[in-house]
Backbone as CSV, one residue per row, in Angstrom:
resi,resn,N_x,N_y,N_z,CA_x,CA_y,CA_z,C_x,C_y,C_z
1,UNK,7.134,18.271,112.298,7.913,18.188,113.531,9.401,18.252,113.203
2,UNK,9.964,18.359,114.118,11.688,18.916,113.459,12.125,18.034,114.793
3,UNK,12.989,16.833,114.025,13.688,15.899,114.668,14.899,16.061,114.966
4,UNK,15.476,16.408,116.202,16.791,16.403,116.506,17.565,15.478,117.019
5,UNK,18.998,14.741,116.106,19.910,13.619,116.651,20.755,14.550,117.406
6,UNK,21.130,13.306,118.646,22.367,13.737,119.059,23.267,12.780,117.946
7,UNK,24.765,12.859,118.090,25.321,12.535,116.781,25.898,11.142,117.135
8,UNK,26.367,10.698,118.401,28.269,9.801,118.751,26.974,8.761,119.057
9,UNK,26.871,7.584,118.736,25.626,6.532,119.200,24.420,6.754,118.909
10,UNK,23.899,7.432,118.077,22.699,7.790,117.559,22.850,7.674,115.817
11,UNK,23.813,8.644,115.415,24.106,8.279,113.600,25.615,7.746,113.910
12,UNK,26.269,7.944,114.454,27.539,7.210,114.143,28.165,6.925,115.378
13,UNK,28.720,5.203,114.688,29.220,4.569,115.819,29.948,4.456,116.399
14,UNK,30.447,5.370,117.268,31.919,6.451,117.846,32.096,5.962,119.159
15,UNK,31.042,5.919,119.800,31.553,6.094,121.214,32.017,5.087,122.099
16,UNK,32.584,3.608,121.932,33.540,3.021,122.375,34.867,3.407,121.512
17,UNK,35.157,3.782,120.822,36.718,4.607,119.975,36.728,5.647,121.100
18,UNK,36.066,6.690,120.915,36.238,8.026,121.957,36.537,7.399,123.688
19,UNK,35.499,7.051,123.945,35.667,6.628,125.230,37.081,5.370,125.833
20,UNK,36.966,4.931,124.760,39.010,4.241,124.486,40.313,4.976,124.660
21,UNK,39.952,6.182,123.932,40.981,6.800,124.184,40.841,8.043,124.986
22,UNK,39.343,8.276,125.401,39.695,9.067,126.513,40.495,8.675,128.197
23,UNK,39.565,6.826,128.056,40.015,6.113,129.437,41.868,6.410,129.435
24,UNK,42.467,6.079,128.169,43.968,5.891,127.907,44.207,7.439,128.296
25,UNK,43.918,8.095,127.996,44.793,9.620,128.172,44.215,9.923,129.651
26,UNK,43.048,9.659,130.287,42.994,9.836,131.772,44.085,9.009,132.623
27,UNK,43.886,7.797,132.349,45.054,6.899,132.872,46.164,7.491,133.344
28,UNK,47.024,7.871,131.870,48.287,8.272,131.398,48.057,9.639,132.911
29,UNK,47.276,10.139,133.084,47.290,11.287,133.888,47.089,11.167,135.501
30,UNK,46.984,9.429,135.465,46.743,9.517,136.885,45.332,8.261,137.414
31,UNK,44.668,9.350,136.254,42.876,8.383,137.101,42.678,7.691,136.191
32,UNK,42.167,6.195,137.046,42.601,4.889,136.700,40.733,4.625,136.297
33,UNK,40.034,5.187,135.687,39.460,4.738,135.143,39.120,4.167,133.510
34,UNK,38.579,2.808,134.104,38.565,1.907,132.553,37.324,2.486,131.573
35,UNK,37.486,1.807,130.621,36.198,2.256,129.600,35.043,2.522,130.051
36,UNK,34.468,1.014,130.670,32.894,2.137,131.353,32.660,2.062,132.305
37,UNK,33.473,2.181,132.819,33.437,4.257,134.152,33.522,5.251,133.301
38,UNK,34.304,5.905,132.218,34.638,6.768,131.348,33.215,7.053,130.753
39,UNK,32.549,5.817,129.972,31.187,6.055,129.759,29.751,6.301,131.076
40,UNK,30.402,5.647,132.090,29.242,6.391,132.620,29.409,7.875,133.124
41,UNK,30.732,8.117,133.721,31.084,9.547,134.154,30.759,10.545,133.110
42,UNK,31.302,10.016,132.103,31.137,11.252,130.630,30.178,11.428,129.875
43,UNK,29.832,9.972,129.241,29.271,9.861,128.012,28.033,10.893,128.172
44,UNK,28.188,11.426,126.147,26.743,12.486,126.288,27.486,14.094,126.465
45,UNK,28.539,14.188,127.342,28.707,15.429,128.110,29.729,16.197,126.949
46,UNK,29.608,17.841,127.098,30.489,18.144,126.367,31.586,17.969,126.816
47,UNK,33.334,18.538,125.962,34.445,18.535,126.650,34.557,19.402,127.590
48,UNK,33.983,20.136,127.350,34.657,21.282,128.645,33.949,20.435,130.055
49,UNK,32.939,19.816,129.779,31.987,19.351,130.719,32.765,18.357,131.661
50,UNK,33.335,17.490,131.000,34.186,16.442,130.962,35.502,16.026,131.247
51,UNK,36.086,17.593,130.798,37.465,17.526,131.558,37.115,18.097,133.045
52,UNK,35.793,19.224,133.524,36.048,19.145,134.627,35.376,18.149,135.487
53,UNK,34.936,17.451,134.878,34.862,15.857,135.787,35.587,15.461,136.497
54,UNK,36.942,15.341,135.111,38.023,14.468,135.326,38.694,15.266,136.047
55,UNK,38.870,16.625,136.188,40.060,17.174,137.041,39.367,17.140,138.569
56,UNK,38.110,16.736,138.659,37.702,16.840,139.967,37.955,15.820,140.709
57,UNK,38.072,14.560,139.703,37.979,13.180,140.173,39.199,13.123,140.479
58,UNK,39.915,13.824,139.973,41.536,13.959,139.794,42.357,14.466,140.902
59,UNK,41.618,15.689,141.434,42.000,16.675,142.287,43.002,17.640,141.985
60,UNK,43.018,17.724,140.405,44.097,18.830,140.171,43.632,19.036,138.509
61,UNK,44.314,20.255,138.051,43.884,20.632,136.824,44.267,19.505,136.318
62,UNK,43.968,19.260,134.651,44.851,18.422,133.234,45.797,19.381,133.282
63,UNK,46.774,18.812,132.099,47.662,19.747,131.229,46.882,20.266,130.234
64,UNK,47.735,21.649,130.158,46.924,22.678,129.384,47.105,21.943,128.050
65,UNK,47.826,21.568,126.993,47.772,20.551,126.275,46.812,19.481,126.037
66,UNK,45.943,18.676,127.468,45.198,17.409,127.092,44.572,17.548,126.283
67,UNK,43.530,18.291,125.792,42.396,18.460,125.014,42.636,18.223,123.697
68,UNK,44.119,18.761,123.215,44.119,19.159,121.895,45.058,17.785,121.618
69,UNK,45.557,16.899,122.836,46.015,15.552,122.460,45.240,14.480,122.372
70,UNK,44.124,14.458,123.046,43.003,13.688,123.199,42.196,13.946,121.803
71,UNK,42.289,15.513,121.378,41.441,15.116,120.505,42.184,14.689,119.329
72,UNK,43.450,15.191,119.221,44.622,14.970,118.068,44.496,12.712,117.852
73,UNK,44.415,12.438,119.209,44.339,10.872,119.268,43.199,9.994,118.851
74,UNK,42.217,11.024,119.216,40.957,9.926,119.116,40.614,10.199,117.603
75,UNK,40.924,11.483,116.491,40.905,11.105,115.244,41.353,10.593,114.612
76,UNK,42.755,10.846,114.974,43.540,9.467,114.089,43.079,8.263,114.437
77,UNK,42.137,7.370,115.405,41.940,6.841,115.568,40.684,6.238,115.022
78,UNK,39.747,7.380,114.349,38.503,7.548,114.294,39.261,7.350,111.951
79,UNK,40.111,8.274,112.004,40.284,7.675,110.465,41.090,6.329,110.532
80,UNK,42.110,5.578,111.305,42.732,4.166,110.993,41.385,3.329,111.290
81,UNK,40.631,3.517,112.272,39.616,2.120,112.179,38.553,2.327,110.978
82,UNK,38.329,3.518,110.894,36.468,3.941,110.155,35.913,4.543,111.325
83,UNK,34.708,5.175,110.362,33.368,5.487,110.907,31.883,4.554,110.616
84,UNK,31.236,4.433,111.054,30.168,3.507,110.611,29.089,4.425,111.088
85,UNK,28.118,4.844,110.203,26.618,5.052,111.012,26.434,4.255,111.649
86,UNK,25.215,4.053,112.660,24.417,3.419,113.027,23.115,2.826,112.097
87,UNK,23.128,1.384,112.245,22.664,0.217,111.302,21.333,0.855,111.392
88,UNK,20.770,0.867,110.609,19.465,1.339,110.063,18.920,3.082,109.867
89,UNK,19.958,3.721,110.303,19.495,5.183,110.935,19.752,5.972,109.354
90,UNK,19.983,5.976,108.288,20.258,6.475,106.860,18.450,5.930,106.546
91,UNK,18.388,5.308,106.857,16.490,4.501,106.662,15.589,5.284,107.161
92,UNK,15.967,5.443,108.234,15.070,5.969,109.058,14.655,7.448,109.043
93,UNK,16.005,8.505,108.642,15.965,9.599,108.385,15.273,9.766,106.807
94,UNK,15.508,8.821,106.068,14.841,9.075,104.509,13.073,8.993,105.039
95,UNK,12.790,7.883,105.600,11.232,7.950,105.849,10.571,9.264,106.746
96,UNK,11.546,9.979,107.860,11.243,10.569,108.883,11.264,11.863,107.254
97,UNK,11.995,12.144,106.627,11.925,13.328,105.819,10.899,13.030,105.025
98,UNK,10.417,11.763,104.301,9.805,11.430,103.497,8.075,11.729,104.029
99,UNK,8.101,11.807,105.439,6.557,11.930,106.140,6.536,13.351,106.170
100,UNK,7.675,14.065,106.183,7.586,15.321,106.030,7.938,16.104,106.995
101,UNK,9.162,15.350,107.915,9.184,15.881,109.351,11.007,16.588,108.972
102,UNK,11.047,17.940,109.627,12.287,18.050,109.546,13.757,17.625,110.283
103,UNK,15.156,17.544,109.987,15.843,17.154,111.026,16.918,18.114,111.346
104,UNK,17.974,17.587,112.028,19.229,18.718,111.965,19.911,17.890,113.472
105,UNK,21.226,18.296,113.602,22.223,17.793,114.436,22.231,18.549,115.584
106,UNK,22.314,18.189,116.790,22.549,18.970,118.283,23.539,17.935,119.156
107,UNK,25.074,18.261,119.105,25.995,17.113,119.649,26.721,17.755,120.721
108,UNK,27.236,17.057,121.359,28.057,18.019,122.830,29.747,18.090,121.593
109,UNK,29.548,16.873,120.815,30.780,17.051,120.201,31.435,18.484,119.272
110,UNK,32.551,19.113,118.962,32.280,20.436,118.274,32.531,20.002,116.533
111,UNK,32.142,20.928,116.112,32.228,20.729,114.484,33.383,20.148,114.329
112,UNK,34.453,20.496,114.537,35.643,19.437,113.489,35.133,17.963,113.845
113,UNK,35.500,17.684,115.020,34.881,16.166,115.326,34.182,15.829,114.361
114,UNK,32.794,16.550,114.093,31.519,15.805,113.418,31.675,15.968,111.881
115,UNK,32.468,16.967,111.407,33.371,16.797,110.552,33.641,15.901,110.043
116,UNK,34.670,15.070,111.055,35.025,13.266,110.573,34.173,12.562,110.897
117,UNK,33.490,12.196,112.148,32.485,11.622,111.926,31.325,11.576,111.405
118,UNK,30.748,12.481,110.887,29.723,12.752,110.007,29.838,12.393,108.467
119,UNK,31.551,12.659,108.506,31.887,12.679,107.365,32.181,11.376,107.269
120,UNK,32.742,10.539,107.763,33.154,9.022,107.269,32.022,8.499,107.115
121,UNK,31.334,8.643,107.711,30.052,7.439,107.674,29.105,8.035,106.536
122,UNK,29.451,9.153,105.533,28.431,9.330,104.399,27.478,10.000,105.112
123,UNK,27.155,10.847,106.176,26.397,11.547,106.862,26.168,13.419,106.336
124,UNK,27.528,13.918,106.388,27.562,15.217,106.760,26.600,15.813,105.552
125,UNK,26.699,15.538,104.132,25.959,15.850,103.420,24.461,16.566,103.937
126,UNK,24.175,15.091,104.460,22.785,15.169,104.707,21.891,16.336,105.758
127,UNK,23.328,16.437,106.371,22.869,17.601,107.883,23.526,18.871,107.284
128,UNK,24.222,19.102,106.734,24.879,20.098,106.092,24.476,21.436,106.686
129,UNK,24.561,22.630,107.656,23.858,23.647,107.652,22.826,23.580,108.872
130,UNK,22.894,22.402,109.194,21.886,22.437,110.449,22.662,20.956,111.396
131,UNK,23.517,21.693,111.782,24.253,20.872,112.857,24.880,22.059,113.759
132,UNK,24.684,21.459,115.010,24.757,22.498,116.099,25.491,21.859,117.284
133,UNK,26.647,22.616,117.866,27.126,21.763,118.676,27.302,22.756,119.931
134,UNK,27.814,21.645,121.454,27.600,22.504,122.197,28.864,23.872,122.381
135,UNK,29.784,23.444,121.982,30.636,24.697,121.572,30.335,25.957,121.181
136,UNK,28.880,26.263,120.577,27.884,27.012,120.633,26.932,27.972,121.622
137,UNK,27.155,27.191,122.691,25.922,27.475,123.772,27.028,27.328,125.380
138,UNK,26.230,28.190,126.047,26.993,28.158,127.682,27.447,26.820,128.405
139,UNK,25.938,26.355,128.340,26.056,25.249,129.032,25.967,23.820,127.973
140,UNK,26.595,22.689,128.174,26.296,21.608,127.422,25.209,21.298,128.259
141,UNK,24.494,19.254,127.537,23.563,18.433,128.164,24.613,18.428,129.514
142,UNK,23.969,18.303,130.581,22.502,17.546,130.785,21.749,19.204,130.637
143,UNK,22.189,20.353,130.403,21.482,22.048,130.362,20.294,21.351,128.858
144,UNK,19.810,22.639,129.236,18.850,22.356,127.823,19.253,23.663,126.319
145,UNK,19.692,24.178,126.865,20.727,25.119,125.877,21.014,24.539,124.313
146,UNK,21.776,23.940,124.380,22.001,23.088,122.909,20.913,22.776,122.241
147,UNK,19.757,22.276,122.698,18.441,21.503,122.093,17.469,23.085,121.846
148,UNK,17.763,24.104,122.877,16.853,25.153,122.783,17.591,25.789,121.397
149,UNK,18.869,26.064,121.063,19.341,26.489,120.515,18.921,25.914,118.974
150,UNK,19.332,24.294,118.792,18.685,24.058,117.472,17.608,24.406,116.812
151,UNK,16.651,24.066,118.134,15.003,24.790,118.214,14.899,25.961,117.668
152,UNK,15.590,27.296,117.978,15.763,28.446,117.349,16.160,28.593,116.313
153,UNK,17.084,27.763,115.835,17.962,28.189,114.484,17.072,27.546,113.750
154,UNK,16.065,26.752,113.978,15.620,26.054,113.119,14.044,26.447,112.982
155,UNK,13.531,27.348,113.747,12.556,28.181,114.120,11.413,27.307,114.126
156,UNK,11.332,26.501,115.331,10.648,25.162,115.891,10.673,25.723,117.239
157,UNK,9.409,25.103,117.603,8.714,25.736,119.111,9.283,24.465,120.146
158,UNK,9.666,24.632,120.939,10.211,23.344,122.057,9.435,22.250,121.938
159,UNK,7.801,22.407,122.015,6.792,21.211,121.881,6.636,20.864,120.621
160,UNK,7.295,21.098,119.580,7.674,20.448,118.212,8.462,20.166,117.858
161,UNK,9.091,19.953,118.887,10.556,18.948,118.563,10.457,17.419,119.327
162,UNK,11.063,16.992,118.365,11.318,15.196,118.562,13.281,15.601,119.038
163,UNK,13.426,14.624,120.113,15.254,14.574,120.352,15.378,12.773,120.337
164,UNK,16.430,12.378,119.296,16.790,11.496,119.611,17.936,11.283,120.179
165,UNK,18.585,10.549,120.861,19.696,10.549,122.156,20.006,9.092,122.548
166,UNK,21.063,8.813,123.206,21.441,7.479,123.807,21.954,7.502,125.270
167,UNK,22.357,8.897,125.822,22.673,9.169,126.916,21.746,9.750,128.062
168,UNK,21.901,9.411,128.875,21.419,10.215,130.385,21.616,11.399,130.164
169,UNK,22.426,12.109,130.006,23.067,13.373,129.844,22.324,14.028,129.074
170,UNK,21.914,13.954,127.607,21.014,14.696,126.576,19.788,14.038,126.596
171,UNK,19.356,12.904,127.545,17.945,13.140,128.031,17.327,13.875,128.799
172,UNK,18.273,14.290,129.698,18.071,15.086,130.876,17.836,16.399,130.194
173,UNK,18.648,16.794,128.678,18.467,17.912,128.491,17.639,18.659,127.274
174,UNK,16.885,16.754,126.888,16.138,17.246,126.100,14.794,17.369,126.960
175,UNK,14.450,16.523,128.546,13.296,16.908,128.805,13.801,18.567,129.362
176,UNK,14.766,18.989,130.036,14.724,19.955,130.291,14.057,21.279,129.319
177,UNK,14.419,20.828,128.210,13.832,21.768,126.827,12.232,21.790,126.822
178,UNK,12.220,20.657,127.242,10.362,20.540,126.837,10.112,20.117,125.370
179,UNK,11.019,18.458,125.427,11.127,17.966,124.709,10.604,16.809,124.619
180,UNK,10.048,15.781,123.633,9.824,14.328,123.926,11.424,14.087,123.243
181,UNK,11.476,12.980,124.093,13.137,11.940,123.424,12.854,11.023,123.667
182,UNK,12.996,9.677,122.297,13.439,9.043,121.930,15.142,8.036,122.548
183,UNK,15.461,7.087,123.286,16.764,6.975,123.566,16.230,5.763,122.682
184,UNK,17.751,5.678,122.370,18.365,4.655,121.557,19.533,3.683,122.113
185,UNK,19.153,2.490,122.303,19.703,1.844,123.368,19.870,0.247,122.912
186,UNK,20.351,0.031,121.754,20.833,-1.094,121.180,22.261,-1.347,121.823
187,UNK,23.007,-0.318,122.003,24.783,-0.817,122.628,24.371,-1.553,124.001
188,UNK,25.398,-2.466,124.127,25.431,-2.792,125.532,26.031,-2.098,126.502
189,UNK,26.443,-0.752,126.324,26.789,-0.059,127.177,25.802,0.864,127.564
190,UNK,24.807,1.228,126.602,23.464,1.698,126.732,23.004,1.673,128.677
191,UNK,22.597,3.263,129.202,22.104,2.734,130.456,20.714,3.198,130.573
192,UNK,19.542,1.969,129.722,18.617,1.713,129.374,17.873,2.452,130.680
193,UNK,17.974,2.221,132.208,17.321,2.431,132.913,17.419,4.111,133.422
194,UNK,18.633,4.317,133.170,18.900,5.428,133.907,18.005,6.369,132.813
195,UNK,18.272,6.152,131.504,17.659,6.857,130.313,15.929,7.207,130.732
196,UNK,15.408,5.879,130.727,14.118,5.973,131.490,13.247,6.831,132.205
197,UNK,14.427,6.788,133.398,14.081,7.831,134.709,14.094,9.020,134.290
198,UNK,14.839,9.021,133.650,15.464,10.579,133.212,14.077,11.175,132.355
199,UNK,13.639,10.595,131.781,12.146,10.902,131.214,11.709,10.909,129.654
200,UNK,13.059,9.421,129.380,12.751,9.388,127.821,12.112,7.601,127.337
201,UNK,12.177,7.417,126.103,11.221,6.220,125.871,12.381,5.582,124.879
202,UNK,12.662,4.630,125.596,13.710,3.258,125.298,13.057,2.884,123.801
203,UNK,14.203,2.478,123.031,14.113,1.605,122.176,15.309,1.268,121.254
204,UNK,15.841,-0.399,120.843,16.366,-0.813,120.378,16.819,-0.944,118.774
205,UNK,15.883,-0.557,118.489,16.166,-0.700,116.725,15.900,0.426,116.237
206,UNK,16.603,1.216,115.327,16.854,2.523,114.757,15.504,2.597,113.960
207,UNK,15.504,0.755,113.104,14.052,0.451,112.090,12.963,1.256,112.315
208,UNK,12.635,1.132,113.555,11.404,1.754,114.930,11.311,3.116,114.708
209,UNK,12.328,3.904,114.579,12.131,5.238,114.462,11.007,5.945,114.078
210,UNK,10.839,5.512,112.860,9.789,6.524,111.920,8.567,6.316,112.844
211,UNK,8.232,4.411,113.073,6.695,4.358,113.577,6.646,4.845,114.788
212,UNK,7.726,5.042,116.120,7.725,5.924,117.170,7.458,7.449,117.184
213,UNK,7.902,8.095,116.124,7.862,9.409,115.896,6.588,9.993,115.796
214,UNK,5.503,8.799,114.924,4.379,8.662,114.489,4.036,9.977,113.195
C-alpha cells in the first residue's frame, strides 16, 4: 500500500507558527482575524487557496507583495524557533516501511517551505523524490488533484492508497480521490468532528499508525 502524509501537523509541527503569522499579516491588512479563525478558514488549504479566502473576507485584493512577505516571515520564523516532527511519526514511518508499505509527501505547502520544514525536523532525507505539492496540480485540497497526482507519480491505484491528514480540507480530498484517511488529531486545535464527517477515521497518537494501517 503506498501511504501518503500531508506534511504541516502530520510530520512536522508547523501549523500554530504558520497560522501566527498568517493571523499577523491578515491583521496588518485589515481582517481582524485571530489564530483560530485563521485555522479554521485556512488550515490544510493551499496559498493560492487561501489568499482568495482572505481577499474575499476582505473585499478587496492583498498586495501584490503579501505572499512573498508572509512567506519571507513565517520562515524566519520557522528557523528562530525550530522545527519539530511530530512525536512518534519517525516510528511509525520506519514500521509502516518495515511491513513493506510505501510512502511519499502530498502538502498544499510548495517545495521551498517543505524544504525547511522537512528539513529541520531531520525529515527531508527520508521523502527525498517523492514529495508532491499542490503548486503542482490545478486545484489544491479540499480537490482531489494533489492525492491523485502522488497516486500517479508513484504508480498506485486510488484504492491503494492510505492518506494521512489533520485537516478538513485534505480529508475532503483524500475521500474525494477514493481514498481511506487516517486524521490525526492530537492538537487541540484539531477539528476532530468536522474531520469525521468529512469521511475520515480520528486518531490521537501517531504510535497507532502502523496498527491502523493494518
Amino acid at each position: 500500500m503506498l501511504i501518503i502524509f500531508d506534511c504541516d501537523g502530520v510530520l512536522v509541527d508547523t501549523e500554530p507558527v504558520s497560522n501566527r503569522c498568517f493571523a499577523a499579516a491578515l491583521n496588518r491588512e485589515g481582517l481582524a482575524w485571530d489564530v483560530p479563525q485563521t485555522m479554521r478558514e485556512l488550515m490544510g488549504r493551499s496559498l493560492k487557496s487561501c489568499v482568495a479566502i482572505a481577499e474575499a473576507a476582505l473585499g478587496r485584493a492583498l498586495p501584490a507583495d503579501f505572499v512573498d512577505r508572509l512567506q519571507a516571515e513565517t520562515f524566519a520564523a520557522f528557523r528562530r524557533e525550530g522545527v519539530n516532527a511530530i512525536a512518534g511519526v519517525a516510528e511509525a514511518i520506519d514500521a509502516l516501511e518495515a511491513a513493506g508499505h510505501r510512502t511519499c509527501v502530498a502538502s498544499s505547502g510548495d517545495i521551498g517551505k517543505m524544504r525547511i520544514t522537512l528539513g529541520g525536523a531531520g525529515l527531508w532525507d527520508r521523502f527525498e523524490g517523492r514529495i508532491f505539492s499542490a503548486t503542482q496540480v490545478a486545484r489544491g485540497k479540499p480537490f482531489p488533484d494533489l492525492f491523485l497526482l502522488a497516486a500517479r507519480e508513484m504508480k498506485a491505484a486510488p484504492d491503494a492508497c492510505l492518506v494521512v491528514e489533520d485537516a478538513v480540507a485534505g480529508t475532503e480530498a483524500a475521500v474525494a480521490a477514493g481514498m481511506r484517511v487516517l486524521c490525526y488529531a492530537a492538537a487541540p486545535y484539531a477539528d476532530r468532528d468536522g474531520m469525521a464527517a468529512a469521511g475520515g477515521e480520528v486518531f490521537a497518537d501517531m504510535r497507532q499508525l502502523p496498527l491502523l494501517v493494518g
